[in-house]
C-alpha positions in Angstrom: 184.0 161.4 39.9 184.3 160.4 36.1 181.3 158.0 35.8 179.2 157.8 32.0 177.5 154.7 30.2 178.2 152.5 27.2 176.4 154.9 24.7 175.4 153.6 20.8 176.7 155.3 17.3 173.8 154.9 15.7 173.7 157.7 12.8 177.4 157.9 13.0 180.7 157.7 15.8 181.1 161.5 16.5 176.7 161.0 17.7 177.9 159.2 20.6 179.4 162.1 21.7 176.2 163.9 21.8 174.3 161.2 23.3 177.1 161.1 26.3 176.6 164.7 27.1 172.8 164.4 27.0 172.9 161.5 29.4 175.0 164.1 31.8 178.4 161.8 31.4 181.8 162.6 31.5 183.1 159.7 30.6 181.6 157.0 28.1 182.4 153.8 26.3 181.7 152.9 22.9 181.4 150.2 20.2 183.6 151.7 17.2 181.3 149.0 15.2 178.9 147.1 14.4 179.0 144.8 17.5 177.3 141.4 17.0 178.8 141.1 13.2 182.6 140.6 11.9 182.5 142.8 9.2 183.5 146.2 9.0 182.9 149.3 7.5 185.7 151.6 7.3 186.1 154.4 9.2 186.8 157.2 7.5 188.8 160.1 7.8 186.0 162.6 8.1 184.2 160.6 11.0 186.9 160.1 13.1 188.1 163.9 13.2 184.2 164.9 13.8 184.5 162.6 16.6 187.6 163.5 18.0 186.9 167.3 17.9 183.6 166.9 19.8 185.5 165.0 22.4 188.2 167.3 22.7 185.8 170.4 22.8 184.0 168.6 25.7 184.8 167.2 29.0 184.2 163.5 28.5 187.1 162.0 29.4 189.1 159.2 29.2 186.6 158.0 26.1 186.8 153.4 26.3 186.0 151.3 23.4 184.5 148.1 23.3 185.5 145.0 21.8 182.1 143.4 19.8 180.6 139.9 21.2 181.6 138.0 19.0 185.2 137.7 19.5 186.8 135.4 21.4 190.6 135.3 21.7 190.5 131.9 23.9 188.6 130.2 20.9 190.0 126.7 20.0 188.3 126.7 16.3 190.3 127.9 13.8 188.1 129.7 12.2 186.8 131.9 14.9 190.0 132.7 16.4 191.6 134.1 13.1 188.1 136.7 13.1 188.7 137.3 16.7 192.4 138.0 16.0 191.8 140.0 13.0 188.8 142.2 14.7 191.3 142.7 18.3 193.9 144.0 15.5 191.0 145.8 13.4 190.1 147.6 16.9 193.2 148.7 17.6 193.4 150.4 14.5 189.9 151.8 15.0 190.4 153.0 18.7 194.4 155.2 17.2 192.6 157.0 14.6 189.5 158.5 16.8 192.4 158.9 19.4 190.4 156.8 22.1 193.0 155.6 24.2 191.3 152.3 26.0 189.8 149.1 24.6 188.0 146.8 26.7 188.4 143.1 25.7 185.9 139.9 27.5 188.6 137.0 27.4 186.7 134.3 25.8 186.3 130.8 26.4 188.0 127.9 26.1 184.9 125.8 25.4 186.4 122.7 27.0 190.0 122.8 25.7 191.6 123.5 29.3 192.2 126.9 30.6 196.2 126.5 30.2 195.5 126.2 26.4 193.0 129.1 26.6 195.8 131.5 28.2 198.1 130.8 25.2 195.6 131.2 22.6 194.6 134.8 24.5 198.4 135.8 24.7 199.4 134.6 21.4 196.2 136.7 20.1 197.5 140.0 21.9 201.3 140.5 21.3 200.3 139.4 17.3 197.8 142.2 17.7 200.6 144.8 19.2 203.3 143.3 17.5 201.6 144.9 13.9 198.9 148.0 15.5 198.7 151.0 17.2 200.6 150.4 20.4 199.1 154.2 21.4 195.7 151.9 22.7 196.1 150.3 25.9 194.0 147.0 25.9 192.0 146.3 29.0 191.2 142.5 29.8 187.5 142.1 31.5 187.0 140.1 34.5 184.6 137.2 33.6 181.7 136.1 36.3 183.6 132.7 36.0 180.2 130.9 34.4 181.7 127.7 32.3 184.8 127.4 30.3 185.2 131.2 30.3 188.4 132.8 31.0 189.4 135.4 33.7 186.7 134.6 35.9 190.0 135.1 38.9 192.6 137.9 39.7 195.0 134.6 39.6 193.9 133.7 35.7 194.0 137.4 34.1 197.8 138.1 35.9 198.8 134.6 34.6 197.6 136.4 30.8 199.7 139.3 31.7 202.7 136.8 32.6 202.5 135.0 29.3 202.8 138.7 27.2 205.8 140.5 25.7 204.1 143.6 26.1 202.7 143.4 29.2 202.8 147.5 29.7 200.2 147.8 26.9 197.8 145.8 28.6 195.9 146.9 31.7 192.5 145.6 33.5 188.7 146.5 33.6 187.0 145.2 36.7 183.5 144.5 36.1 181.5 144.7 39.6 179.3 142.7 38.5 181.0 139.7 37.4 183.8 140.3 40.2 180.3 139.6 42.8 179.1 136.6 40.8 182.8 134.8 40.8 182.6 135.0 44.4 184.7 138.5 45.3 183.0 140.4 47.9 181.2 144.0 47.7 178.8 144.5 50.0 180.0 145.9 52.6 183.8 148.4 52.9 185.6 145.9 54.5 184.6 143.7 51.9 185.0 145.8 49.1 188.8 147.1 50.6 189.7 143.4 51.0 188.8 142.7 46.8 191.0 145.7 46.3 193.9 144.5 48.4 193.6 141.4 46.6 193.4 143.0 43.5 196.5 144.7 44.2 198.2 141.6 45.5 198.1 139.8 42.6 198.5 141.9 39.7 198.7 145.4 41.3 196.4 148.3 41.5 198.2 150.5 38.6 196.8 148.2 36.4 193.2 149.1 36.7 192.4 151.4 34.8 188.3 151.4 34.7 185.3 150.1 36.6 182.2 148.7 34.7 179.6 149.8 37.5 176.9 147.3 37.4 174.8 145.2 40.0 174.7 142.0 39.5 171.4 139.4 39.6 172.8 136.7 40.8 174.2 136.4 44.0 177.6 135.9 45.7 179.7 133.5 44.0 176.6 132.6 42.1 178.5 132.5 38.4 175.3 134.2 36.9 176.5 136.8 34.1 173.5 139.3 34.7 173.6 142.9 34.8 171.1 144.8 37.0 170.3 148.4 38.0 172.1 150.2 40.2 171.0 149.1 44.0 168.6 146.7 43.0 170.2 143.5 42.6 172.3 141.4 45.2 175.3 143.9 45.6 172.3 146.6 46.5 172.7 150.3 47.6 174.8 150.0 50.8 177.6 147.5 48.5 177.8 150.7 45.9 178.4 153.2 49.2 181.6 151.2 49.9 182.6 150.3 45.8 182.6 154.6 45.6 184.1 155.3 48.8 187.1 152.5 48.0 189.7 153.0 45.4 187.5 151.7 42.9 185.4 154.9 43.5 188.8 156.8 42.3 188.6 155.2 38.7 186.4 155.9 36.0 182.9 154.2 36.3 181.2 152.6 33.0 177.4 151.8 33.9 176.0 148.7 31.5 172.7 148.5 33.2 169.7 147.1 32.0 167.4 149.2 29.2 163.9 148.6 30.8 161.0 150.6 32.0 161.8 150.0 35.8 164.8 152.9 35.5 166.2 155.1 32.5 169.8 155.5 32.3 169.8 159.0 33.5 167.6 157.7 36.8 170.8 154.8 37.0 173.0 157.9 36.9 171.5 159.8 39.7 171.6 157.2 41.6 175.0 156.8 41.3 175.9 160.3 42.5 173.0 159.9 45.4 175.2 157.1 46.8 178.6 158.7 46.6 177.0 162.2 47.6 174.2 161.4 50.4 172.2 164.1 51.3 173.0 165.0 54.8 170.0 164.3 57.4 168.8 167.6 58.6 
């Protein structure tokens, strides 16, 4: 099982790395910047080759980037579409030279302009992207929890993005539990979690998935509420994790973005994770 955490790269990229390992993952996700600004500071050569040779000397693998907050490729002002354009291209960049192979992209909204419009914008935002950057990085399109205006809040709206692309074999999908529960897809139970899957696979095909952001959700069933919770203790709950790991979403790499509060650590989320896909026989 390759399950980690979105860790931070605070005092440089290649200190993610340590902070991975320390955590016990072998896997991890990272912001290759700043996340909650547009500019950038370049990346240079010396911090990406300390980062890729401490990945490469470890087991963490497949490493995911992050796309930052502010971006949004389904954007009808001008203004912040170009940014979000320019940072998916900047990202790109970013994710070739530390040789991270994924980037993880949230969709947007369309802020009231219609989702048909927003599905154009996010299209015409990607193959621009690939049409000039590193088509080495496959980019991954996050399910949404469907709250207002956003885009890909259904299996039906992210396969209709992949449609619209000329280079739909660069692109793949990250399925947020999470949000998947709050837009309404069931997890709680295996037949529930099998028939997501299925669905999944229906519409735009299993091969596509390429990651699992492993997070319970606060909000309930179809509730539309975007809130991550800790492992067991929100609405998906301990028994809905048993059948996410024992379906073939347990066969994918697991990302956990769980809360940071004093009620569990990180490492305690972790645990907890392996408790669940490795019960303790009763003796």
């Amino acid at each position: 099982m390759r399950v980690g955490f979105h860790v931070s790269i605070y005092g440089g990229v290649d200190k993610s790395v340590d902070r991975a390992l320390g955590l016990g993952c072998n896997t991890f996700q990272i912001f290759t910047r700043n996340p909650r600004g547009w500019k950038v500071k370049a990346l240079s050569d010396k911090e990406a080759t300390a980062f890729a040779k401490k990945v490469n000397s470890s087991d963490l693998k497949p490493v995911f980037a992050h796309m930052p907050y502010l971006s949004n490729l389904a954007s009808p002002r001008g203004d912040v579409y170009s940014k979000s354009v320019e940072a998916l291209k900047v990202d790109l960049r970013r994710c070739g030279k530390l040789e991270i192979p994924f980037l993880v992209t949230h969709l947007g909204s369309h802020l009231g302009s219609g989702k048909q419009a927003g599905f154009e914008r996010i299209a015409r935002a990607i193959d621009g992207a690939f049409s000039v950057e590193n088509k080495d990085v496959m980019l991954l399109l996050e399910n949404t929890a469907g709250t207002k205006n956003s885009m890909g809040g259904s299996f039906e709206d992210i396969k209709q993005i992949i449609d619209y692309l000329e280079h739909p074999k660069k692109v793949g999908v990250c399925f947020d539990t999470s949000h998947a529960f709050s837009a309404g897809y069931d997890l709680r139970t295996e037949s529930a979690a099998n028939e997501t899957v299925r669905k999944f696979d229906e519409v735009i095909g299993f091969e596509k998935l390429k990651l699992v952001h492993l997070n319970d959700s606060v909000g309930g069933l179809g509730s539309r509420i975007d809130r991550h919770e800790h492992i067991g203790l929100g609405k998906i709950r301990e028994r809905g994790f048993r059948s996410i790991l024992r379906s073939k979403l347990g066969q994918l790499p697991l990302i956990l973005e769980t809360p940071k509060d004093p009620r569990r650590s990180d490492t305690q989320n972790l645990s907890k994770v392996k408790e669940i896909a490795n019960p303790i026989p009763d003796r």
